[in-house]
N, CA, C and O atoms as CSV, one atom per row, in Angstrom:
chain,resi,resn,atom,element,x,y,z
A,1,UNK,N,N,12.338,-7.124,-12.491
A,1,UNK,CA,C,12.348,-6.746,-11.091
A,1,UNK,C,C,11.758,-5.344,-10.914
A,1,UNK,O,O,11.060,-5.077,-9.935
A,2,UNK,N,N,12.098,-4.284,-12.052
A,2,UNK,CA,C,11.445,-2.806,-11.529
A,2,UNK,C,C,9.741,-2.663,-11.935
A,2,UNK,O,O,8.852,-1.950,-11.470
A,3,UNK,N,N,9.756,-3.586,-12.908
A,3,UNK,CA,C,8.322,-3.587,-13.437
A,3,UNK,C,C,7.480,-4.592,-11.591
A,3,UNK,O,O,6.495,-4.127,-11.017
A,4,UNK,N,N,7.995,-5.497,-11.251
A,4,UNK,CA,C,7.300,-6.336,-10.397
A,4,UNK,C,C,7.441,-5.333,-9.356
A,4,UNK,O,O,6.329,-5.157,-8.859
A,5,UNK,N,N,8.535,-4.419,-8.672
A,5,UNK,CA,C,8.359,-3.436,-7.688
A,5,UNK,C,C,7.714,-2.493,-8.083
A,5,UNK,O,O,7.051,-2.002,-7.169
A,6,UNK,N,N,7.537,-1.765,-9.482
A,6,UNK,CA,C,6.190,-0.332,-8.880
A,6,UNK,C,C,5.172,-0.999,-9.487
A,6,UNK,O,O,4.109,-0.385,-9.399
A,7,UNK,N,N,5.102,-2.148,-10.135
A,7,UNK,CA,C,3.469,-2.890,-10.147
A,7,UNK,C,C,3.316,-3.079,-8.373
A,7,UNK,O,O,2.422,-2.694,-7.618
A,8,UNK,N,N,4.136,-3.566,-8.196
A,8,UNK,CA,C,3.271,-3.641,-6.323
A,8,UNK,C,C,3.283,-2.522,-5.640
A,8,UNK,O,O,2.696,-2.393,-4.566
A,9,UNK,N,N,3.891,-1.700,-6.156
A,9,UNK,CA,C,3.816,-0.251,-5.057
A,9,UNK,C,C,2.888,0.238,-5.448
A,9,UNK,O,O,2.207,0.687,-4.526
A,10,UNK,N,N,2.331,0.451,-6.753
A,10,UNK,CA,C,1.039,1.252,-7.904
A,10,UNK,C,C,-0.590,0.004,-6.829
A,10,UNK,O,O,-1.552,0.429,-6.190
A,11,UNK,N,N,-0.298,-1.032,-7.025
A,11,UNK,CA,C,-1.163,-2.443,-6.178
A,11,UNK,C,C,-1.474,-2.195,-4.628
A,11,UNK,O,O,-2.447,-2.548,-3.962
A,12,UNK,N,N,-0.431,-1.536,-4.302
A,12,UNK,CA,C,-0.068,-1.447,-2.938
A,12,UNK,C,C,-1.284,0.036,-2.300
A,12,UNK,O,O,-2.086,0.046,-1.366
A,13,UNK,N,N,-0.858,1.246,-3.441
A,13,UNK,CA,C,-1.664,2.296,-3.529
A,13,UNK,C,C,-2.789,1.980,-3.840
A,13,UNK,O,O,-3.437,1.800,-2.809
A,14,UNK,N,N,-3.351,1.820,-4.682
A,14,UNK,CA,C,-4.825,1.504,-4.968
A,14,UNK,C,C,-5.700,0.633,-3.991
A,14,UNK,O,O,-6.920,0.729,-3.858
A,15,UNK,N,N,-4.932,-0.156,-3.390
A,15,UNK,CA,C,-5.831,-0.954,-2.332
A,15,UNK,C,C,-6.227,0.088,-1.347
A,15,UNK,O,O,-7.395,0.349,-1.060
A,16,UNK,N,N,-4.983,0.768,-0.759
A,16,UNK,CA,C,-5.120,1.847,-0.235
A,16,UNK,C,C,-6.162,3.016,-0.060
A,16,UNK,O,O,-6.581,3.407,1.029
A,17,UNK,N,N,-6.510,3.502,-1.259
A,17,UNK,CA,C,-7.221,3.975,-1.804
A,17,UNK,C,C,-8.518,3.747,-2.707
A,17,UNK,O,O,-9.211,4.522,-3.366
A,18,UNK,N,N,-8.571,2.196,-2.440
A,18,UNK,CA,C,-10.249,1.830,-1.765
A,18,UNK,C,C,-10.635,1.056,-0.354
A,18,UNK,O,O,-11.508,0.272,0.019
A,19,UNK,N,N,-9.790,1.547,0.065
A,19,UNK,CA,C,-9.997,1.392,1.813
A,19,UNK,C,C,-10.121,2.227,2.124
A,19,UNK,O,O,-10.817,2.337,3.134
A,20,UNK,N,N,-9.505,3.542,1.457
A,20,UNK,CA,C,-9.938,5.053,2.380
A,20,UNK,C,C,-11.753,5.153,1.679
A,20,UNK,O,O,-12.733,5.373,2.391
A,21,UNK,N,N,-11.791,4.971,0.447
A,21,UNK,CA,C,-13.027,4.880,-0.154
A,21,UNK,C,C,-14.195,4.243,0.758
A,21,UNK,O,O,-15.205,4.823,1.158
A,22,UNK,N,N,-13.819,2.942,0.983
A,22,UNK,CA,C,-15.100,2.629,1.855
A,22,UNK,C,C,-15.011,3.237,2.959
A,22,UNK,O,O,-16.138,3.375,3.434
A,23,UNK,N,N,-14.364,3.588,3.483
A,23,UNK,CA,C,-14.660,3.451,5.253
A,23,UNK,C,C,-15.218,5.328,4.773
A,23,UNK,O,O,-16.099,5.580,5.595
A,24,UNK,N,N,-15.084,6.236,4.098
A,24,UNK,CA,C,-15.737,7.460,3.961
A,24,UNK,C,C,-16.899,7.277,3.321
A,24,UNK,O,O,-17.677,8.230,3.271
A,25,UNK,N,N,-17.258,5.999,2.695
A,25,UNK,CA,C,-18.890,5.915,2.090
A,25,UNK,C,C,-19.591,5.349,3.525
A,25,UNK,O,O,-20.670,5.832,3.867
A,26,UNK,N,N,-18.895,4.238,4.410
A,26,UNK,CA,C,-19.450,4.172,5.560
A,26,UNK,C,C,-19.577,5.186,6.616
A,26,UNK,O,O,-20.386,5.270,7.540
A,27,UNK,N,N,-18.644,5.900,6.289
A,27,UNK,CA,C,-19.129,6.909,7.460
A,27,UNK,C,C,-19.896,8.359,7.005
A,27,UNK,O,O,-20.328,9.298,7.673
A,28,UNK,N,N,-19.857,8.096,5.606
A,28,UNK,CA,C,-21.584,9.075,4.734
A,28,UNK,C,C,-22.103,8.290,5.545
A,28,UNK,O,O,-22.014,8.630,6.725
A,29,UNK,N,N,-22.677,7.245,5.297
A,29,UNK,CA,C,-24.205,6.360,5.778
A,29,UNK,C,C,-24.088,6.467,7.140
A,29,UNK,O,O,-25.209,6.279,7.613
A,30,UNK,N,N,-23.190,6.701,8.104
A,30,UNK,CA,C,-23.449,6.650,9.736
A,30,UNK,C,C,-23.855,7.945,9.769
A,30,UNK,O,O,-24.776,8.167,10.556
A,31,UNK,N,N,-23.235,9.314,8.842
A,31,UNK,CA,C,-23.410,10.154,9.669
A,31,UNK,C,C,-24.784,10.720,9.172
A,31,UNK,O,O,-25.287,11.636,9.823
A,32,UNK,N,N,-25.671,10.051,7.634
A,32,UNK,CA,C,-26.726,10.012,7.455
A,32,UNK,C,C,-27.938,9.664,8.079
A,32,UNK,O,O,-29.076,10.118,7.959
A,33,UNK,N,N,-27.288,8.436,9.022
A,33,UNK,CA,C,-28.055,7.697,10.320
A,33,UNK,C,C,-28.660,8.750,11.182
A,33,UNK,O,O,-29.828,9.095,11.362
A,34,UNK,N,N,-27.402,9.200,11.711
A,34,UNK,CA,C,-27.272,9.942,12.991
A,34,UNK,C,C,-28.378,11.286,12.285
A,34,UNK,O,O,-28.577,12.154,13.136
A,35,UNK,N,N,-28.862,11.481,11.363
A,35,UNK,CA,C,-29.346,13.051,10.797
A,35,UNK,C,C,-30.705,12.600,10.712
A,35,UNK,O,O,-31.606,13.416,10.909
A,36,UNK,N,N,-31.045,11.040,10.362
A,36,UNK,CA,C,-32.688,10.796,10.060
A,36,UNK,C,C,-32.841,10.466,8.856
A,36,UNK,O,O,-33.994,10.480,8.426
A,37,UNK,N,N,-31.642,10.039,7.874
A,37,UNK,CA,C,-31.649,9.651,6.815
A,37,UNK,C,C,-31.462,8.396,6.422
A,37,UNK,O,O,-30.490,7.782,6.863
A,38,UNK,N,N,-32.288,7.833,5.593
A,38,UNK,CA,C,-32.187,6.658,5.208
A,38,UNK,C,C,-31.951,6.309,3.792
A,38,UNK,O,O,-32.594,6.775,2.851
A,39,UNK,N,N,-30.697,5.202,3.677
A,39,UNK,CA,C,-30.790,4.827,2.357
A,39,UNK,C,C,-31.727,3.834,1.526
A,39,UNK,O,O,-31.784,3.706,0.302
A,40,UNK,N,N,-32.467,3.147,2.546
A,40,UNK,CA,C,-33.197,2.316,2.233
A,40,UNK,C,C,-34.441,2.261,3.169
A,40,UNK,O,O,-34.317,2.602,4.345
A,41,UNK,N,N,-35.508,1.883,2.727
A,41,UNK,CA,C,-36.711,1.522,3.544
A,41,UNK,C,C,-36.583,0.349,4.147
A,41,UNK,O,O,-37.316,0.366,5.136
A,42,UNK,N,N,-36.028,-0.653,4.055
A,42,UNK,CA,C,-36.117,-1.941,4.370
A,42,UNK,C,C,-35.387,-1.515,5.571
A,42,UNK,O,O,-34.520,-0.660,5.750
A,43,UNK,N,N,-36.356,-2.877,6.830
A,43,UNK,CA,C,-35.743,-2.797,8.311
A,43,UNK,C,C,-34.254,-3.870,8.427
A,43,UNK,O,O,-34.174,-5.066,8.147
A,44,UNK,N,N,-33.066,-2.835,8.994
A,44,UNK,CA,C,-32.061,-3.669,9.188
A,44,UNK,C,C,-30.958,-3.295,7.757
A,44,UNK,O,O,-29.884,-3.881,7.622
A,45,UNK,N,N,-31.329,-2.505,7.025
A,45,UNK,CA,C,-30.390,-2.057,5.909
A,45,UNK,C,C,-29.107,-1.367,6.244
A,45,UNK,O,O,-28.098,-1.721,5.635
A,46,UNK,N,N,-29.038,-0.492,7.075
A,46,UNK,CA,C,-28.038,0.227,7.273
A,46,UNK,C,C,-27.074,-1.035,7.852
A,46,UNK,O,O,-25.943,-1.197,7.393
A,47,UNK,N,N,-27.710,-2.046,9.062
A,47,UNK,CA,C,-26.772,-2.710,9.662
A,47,UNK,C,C,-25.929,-3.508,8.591
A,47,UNK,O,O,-24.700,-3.463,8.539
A,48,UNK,N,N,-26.542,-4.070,7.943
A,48,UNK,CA,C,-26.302,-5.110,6.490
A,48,UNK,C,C,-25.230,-4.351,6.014
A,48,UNK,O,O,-24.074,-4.476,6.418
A,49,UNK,N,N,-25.676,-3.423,5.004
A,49,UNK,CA,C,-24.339,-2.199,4.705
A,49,UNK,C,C,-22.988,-2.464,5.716
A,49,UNK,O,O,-21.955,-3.084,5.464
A,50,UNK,N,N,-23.337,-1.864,6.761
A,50,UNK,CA,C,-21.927,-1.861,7.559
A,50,UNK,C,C,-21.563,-3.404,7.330
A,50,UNK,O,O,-20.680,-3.663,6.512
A,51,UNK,N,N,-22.045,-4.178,7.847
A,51,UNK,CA,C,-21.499,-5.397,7.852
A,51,UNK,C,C,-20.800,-6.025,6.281
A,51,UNK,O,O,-19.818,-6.767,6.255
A,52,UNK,N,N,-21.491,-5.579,5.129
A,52,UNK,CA,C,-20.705,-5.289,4.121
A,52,UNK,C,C,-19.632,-4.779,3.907
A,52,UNK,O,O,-18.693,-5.417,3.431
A,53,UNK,N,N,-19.578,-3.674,4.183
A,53,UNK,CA,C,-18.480,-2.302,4.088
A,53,UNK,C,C,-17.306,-3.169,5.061
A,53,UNK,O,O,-16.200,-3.314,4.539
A,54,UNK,N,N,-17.488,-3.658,6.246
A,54,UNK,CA,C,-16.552,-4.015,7.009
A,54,UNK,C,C,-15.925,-5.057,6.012
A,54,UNK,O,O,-14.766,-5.147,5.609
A,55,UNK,N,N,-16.675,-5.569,5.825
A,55,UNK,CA,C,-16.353,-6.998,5.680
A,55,UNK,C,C,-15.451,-7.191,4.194
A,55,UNK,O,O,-14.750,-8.117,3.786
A,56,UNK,N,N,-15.902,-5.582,3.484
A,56,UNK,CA,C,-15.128,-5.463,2.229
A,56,UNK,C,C,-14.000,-4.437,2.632
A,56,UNK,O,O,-13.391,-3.754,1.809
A,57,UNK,N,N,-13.888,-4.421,3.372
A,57,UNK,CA,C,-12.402,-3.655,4.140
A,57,UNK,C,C,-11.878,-4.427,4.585
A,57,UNK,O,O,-10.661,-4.243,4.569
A,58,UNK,N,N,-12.386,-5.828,5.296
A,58,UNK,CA,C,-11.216,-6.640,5.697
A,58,UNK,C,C,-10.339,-7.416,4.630
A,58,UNK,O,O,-9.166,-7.781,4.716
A,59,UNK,N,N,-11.105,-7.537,3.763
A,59,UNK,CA,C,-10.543,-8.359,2.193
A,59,UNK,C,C,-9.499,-7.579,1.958
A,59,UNK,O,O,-8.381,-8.082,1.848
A,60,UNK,N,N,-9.734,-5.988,1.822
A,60,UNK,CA,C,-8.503,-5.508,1.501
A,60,UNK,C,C,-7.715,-5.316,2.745
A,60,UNK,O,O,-6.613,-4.797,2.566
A,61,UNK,N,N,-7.985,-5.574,3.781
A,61,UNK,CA,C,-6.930,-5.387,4.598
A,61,UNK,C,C,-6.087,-6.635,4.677
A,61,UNK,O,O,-4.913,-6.622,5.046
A,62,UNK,N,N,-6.837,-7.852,4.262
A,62,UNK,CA,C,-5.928,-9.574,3.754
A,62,UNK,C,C,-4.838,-9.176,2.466
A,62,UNK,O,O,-3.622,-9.365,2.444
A,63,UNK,N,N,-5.878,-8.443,1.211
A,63,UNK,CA,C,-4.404,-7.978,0.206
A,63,UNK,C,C,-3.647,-6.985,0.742
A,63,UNK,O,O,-2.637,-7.102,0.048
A,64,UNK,N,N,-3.432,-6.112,1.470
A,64,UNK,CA,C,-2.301,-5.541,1.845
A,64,UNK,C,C,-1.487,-6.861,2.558
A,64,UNK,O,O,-0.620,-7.137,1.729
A,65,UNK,N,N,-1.383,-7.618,3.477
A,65,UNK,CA,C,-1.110,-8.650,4.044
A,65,UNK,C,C,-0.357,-9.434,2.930
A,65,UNK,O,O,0.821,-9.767,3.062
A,66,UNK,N,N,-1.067,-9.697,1.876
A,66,UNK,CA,C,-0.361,-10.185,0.589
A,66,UNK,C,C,0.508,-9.328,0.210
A,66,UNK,O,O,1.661,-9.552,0.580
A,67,UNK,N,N,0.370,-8.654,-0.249
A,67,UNK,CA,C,1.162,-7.554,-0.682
A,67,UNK,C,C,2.595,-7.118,0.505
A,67,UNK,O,O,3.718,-6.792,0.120
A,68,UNK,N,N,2.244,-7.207,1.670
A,68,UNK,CA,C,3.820,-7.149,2.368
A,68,UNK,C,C,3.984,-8.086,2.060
A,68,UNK,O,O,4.742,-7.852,1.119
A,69,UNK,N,N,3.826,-9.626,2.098
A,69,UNK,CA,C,4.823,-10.752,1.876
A,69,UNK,C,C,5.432,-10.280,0.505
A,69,UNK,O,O,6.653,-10.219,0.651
A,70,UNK,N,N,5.139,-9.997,-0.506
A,70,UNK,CA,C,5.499,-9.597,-2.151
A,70,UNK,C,C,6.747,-8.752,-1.844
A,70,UNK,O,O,7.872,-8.928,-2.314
A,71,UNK,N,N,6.285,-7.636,-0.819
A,71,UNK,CA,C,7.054,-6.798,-0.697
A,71,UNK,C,C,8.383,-7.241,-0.198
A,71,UNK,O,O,9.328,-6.627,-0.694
A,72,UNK,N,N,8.632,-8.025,0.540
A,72,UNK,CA,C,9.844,-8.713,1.540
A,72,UNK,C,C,10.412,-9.308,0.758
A,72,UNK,O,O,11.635,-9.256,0.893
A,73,UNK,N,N,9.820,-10.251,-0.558
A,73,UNK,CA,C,10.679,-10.611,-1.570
A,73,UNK,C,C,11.370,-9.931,-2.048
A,73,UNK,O,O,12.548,-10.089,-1.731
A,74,UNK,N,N,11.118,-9.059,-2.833
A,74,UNK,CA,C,11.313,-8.282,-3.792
A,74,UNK,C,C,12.459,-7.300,-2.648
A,74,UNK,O,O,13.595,-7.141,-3.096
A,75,UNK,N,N,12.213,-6.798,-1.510
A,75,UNK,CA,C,13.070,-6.093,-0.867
A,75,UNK,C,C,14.382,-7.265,-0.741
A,75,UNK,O,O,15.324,-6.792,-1.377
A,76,UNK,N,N,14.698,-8.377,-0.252
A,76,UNK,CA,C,15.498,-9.253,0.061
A,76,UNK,C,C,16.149,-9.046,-1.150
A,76,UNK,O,O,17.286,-8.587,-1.258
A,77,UNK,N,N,15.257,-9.463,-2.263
A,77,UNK,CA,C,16.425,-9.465,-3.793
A,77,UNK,C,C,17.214,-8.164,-3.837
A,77,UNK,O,O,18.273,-7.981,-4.438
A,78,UNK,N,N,16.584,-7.358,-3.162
A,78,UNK,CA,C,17.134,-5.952,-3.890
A,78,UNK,C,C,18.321,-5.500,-2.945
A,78,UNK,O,O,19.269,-4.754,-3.193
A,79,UNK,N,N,17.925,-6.287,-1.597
A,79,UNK,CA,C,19.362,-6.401,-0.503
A,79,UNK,C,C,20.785,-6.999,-1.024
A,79,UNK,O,O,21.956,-6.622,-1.013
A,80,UNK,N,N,19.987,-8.242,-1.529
A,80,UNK,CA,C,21.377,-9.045,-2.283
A,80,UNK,C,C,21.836,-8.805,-3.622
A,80,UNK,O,O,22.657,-9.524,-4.191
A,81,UNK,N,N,21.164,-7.534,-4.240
A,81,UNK,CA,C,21.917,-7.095,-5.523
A,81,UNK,C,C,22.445,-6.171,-5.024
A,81,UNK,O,O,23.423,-5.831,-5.689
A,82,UNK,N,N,22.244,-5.415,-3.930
A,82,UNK,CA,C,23.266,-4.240,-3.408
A,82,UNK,C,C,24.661,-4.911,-2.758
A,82,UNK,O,O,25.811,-4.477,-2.821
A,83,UNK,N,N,24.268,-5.847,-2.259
A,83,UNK,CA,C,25.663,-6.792,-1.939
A,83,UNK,C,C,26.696,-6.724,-2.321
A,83,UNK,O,O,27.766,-6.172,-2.062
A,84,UNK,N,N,25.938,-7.865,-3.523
A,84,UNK,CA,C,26.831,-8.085,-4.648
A,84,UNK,C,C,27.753,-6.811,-5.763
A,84,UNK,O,O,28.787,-6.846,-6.430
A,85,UNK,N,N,26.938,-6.018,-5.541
A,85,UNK,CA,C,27.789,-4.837,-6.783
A,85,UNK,C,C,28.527,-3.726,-5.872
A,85,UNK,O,O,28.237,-3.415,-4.717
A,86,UNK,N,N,29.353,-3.312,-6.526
A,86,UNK,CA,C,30.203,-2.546,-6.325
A,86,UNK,C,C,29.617,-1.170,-5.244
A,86,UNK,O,O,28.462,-0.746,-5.225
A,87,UNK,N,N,30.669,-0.709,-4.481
A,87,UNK,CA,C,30.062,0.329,-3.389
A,87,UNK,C,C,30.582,1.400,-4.138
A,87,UNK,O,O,31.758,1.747,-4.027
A,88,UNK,N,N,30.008,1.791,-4.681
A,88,UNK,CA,C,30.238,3.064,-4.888
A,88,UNK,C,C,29.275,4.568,-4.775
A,88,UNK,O,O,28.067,4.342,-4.847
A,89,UNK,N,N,29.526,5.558,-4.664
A,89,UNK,CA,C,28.902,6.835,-3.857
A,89,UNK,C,C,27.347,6.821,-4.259
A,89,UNK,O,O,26.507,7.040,-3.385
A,90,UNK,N,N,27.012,6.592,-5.433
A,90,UNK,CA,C,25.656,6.837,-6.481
A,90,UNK,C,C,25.048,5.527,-5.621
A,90,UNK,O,O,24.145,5.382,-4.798
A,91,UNK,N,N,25.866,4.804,-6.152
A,91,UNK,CA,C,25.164,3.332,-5.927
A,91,UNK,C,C,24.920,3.352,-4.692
A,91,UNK,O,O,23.705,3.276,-4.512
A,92,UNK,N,N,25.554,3.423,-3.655
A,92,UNK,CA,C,24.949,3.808,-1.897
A,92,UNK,C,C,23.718,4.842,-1.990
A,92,UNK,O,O,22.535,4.536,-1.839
A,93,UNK,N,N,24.180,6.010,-2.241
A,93,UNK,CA,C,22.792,6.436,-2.592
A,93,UNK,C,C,21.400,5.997,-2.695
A,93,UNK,O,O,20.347,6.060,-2.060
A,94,UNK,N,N,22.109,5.293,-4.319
A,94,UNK,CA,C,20.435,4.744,-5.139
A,94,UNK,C,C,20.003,3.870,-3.842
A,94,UNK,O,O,18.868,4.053,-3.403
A,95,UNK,N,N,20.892,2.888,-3.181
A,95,UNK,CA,C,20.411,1.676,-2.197
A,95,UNK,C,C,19.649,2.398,-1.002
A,95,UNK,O,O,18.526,2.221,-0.529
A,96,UNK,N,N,20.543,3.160,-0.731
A,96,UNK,CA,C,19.474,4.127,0.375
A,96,UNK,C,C,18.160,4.403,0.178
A,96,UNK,O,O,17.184,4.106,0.866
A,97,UNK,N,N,18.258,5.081,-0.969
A,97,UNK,CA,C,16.742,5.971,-1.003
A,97,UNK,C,C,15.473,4.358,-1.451
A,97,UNK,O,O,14.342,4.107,-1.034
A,98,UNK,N,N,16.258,3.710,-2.306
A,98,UNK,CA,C,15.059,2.485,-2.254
A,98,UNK,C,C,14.724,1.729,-0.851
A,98,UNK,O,O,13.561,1.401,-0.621
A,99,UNK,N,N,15.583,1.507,-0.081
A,99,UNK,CA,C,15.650,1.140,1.543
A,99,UNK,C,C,14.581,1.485,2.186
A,99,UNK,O,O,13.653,0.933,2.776
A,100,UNK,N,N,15.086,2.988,1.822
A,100,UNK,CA,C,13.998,4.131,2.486
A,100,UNK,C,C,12.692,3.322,2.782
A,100,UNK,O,O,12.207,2.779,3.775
A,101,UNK,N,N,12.150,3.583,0.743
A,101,UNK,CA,C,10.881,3.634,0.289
A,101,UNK,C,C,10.632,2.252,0.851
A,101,UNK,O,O,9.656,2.075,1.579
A,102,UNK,N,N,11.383,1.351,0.582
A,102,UNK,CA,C,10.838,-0.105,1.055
A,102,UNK,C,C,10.399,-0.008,2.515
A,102,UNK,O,O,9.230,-0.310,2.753
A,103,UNK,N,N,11.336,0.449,3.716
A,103,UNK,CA,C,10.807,0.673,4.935
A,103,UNK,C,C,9.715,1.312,4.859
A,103,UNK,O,O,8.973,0.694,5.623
A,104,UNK,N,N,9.203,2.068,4.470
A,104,UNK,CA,C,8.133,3.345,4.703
A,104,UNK,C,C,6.925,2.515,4.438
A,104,UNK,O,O,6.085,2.464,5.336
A,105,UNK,N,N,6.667,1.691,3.056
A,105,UNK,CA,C,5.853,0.710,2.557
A,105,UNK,C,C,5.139,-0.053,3.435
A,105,UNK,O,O,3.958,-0.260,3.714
A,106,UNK,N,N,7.070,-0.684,4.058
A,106,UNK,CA,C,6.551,-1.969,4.954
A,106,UNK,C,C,5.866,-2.019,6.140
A,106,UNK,O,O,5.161,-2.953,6.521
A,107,UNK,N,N,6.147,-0.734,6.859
A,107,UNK,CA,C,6.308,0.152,7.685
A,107,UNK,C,C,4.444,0.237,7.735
A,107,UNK,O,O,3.681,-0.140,8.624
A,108,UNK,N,N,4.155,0.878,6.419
A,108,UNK,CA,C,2.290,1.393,6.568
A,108,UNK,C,C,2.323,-0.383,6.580
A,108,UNK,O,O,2.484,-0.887,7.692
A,109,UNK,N,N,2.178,-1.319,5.395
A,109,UNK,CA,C,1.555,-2.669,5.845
A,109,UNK,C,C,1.748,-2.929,7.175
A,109,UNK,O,O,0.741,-3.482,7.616
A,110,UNK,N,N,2.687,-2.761,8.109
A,110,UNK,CA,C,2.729,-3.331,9.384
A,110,UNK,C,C,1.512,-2.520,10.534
A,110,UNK,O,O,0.956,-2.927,11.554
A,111,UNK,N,N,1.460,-1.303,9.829
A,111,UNK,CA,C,0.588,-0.669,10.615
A,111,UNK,C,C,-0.687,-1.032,10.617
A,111,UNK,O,O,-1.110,-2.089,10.150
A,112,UNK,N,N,-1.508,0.049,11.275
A,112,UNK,CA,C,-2.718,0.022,11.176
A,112,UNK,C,C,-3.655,-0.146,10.182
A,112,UNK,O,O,-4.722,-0.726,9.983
A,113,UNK,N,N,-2.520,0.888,9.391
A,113,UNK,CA,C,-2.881,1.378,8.175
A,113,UNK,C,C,-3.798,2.284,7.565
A,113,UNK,O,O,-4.176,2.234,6.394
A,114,UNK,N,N,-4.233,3.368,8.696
A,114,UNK,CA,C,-5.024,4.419,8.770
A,114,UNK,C,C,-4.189,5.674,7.949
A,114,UNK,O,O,-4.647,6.619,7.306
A,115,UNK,N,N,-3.128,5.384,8.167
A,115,UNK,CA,C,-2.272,7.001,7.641
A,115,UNK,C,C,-2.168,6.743,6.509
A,115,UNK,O,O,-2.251,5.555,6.198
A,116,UNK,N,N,-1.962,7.683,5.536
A,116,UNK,CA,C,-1.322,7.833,4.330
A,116,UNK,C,C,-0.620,6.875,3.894
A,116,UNK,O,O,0.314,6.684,4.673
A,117,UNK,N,N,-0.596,5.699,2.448
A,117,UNK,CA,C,-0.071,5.168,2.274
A,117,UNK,C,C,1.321,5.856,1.115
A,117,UNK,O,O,1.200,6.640,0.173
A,118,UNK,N,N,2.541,5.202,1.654
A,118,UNK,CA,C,3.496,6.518,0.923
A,118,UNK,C,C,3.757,6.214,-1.000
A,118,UNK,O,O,3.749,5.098,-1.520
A,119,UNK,N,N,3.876,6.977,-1.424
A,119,UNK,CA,C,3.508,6.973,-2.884
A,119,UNK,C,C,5.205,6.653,-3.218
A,119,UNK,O,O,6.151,6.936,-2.483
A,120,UNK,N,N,5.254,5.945,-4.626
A,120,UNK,CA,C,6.470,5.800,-5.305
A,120,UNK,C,C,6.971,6.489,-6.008
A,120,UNK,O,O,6.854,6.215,-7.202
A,121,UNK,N,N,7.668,7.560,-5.670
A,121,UNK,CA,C,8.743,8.676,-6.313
A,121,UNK,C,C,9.167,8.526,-7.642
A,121,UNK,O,O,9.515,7.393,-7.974
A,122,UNK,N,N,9.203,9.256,-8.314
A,122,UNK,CA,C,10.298,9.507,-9.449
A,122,UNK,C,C,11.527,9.134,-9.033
A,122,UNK,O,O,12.001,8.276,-9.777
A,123,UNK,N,N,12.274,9.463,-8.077
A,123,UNK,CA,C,13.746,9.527,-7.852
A,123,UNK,C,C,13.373,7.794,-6.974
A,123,UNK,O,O,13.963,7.028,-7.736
A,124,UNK,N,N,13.040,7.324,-6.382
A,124,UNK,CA,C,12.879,5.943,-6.211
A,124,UNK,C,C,12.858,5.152,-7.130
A,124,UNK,O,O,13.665,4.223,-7.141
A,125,UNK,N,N,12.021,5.302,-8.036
A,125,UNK,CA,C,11.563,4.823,-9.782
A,125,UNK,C,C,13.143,4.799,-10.190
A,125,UNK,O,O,13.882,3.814,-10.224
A,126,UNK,N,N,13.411,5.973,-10.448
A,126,UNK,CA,C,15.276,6.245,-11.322
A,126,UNK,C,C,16.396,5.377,-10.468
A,126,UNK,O,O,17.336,4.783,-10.996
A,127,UNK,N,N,16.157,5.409,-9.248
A,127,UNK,CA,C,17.260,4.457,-8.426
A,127,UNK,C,C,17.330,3.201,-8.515
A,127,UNK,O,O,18.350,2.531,-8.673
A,128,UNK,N,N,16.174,2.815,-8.409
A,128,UNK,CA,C,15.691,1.223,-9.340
A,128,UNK,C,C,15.951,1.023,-10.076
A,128,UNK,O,O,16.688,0.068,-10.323
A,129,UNK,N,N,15.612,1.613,-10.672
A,129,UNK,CA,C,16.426,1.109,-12.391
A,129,UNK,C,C,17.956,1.257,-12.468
A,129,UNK,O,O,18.658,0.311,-12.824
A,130,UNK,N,N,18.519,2.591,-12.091
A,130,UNK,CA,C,19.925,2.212,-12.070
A,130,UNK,C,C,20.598,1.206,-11.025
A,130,UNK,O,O,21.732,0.846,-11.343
A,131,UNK,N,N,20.064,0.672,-9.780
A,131,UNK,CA,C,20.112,-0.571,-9.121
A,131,UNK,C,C,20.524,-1.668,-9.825
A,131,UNK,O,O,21.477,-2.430,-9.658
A,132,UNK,N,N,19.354,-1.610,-10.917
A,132,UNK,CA,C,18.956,-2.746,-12.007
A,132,UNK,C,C,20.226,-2.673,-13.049
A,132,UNK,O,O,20.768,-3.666,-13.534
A,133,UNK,N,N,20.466,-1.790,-13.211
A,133,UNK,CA,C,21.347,-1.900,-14.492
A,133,UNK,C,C,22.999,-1.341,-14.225
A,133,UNK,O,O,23.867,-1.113,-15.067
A,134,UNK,N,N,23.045,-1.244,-13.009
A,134,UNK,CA,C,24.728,-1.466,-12.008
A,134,UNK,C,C,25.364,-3.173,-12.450
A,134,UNK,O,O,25.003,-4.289,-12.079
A,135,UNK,N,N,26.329,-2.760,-13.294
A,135,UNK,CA,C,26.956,-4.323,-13.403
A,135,UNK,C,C,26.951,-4.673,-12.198
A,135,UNK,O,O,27.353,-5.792,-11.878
């Protein structure tokens, strides 16, 4: 379970962070446009590009889409192991701060997804695992 949650949060980031990637190589080439610069001689290149670039931003905007459904699993399980185990002060804690991170996650997938996607903590990482290993 902690390996399948920061493999998707680490999955979750990187998509992230080639979506910020393209859309700043597309907007090099617009604002190259706008200056008189061309990347190519051929008529109709720049449009092609964009229509690329979009079109390889929407793919990743389908795996984030994947990636919240992953996420809702994996959050549900982690609802019903807090359930089940004992309430105690740490353990409320640990459940909190993973809550948190899970909202914040779900929170950017639901969005736009222009802002900052939020990164997986050390102290999120450590709560997980002791989550995991709470009789």
């Amino acid at each position: 379970m902690l390996d399948t949650f920061i493999r998707l949060a680490q999955e979750i980031q990187k998509i992230d962070d080639d979506v910020k990637e393209l859309r700043q190589a597309e907007q090099a080439v617009q604002r190259g446009g706008k200056m008189g610069l061309k990347v190519s001689q051929i008529d109709g290149f720049h449009e092609k590009l964009r229509v690329k670039m979009d079109s390889a931003v929407q793919r990743k905007m389908d795996q984030f889409d994947e990636k919240s459904n992953e996420l809702d699993s994996i959050f549900r399980s982690l609802l019903c192991m807090s359930s089940e185990a004992p309430t105690a002060e740490n353990f409320e804690k640990d459940a909190e701060i993973v809550s948190g991170y899970c909202s914040e996650l779900k929170a950017f997938l639901q969005s736009d997804r222009s802002g900052d996607c939020p990164r997986i903590s050390l102290s999120v990482e450590q709560s997980v695992r002791r989550l995991l290993n709470n009789p």
